[in-house]
N, C-alpha and C positions, 0 to 999 in steps of 0.2 A: 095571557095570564102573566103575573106579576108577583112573584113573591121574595118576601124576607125572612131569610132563614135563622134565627138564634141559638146558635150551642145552649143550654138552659143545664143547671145540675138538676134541677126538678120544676112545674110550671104548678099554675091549679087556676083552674078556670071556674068562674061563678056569674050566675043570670039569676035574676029575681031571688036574690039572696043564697043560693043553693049554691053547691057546688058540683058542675056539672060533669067537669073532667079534672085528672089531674094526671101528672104524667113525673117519672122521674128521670133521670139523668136521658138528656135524649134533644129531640128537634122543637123549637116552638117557632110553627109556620104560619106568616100568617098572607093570607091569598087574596088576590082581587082579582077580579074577572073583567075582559073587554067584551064586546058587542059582537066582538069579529073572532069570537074563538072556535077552534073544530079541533076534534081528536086528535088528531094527528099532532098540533102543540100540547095539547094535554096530556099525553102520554109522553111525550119528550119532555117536558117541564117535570113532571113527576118521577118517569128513572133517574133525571138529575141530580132532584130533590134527592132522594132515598138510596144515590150511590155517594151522592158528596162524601170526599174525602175530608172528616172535620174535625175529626179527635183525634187526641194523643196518642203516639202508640209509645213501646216502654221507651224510647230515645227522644221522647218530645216532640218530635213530626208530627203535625197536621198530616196522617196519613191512613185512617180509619174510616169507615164508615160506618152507619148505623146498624147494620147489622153487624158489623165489627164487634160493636162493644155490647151489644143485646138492647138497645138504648128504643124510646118508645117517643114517641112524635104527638105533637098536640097540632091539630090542624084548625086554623080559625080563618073565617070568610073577615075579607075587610076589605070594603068597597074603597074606600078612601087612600088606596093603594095607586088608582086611576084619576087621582086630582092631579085638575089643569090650575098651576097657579099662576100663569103669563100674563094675568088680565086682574088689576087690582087685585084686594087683599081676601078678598072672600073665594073660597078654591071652589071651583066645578068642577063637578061630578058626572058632567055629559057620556063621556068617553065610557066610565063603570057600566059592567050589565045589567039589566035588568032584573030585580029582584025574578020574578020567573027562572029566568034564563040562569040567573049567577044558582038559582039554590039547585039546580038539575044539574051543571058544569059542577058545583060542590060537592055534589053526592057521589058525583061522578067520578071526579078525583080520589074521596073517601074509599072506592071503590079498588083503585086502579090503586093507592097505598097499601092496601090490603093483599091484592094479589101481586106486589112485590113482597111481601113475606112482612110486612114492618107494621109493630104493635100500635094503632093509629087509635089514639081518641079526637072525638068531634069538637068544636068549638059548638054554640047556641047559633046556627044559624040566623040573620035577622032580627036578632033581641041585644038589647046592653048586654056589655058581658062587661066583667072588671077582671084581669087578669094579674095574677102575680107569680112572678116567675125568677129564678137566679141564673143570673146571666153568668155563664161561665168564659174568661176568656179577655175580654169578651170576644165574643166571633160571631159577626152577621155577615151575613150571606145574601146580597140582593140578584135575583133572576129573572128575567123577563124570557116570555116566550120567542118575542120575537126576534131575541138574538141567535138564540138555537137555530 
């Protein structure tokens, strides 16, 4: 698993013109899944996720986490997390899960955000999504599973 994490002061998610999710001051995550993933990274990717130390506390410090500041998470699948671009200009996507596989590991995760206690909405799995979001900070966060 693979993800980028954005301090955001508030995100809002939209698929087929709708707006599907929206989140305020809080996490906008967004996830790719490999071929080769099992629980035991998934659950370590996600306490990480949901303990990061990433807001402000009253001295400036990068030293809060999201339940720190009551802050709510926008989780969005992005396959394109797992492009191989080593090999001319066009990226592959080999390495990404399978749409099957990635949306059961998605629901999965959605699952496992939730019983860490943190206010999670879903991204459109599988569909355009147009996202707008304000980046606070800015602070992004990149995570891979397989460094844990």
């Amino acid at each position: 698993m693979r993800v980028v994490c954005q301090v955001v002061k508030n995100a809002k998610l939209y698929s087929d013109g709708i707006i599907v999710s929206q989140i305020g001051q809080g996490l906008l995550v967004y996830a790719g899944f490999s071929e080769n993933e099992n629980n035991d990274k998934l659950v370590k990717t996600i306490k990480k996720i949901c303990g990061l130390r990433v807001f402000a506390d009253s001295n400036g410090k990068l030293n809060l986490s999201l339940s720190d500041i009551g802050g709510q998470m926008l989780f969005v699948s992005n396959f394109t997390l797992y492009a191989d671009c080593s090999s001319g200009f066009r990226p592959s996507f080999m390495k990404s899960a399978k749409f099957d596989l990635a949306s059961r590991l998605y629901d999965h995760c959605l699952d496992l955000i939730s019983g860490f206690g943190i206010d999670v909405s879903p991204g459109a799995f599988g569909k355009e999504m147009i996202i707008e979001s304000t980046a606070d900070g800015p602070i992004n966060i990149i995570i891979d599973s397989e460094d844990l």
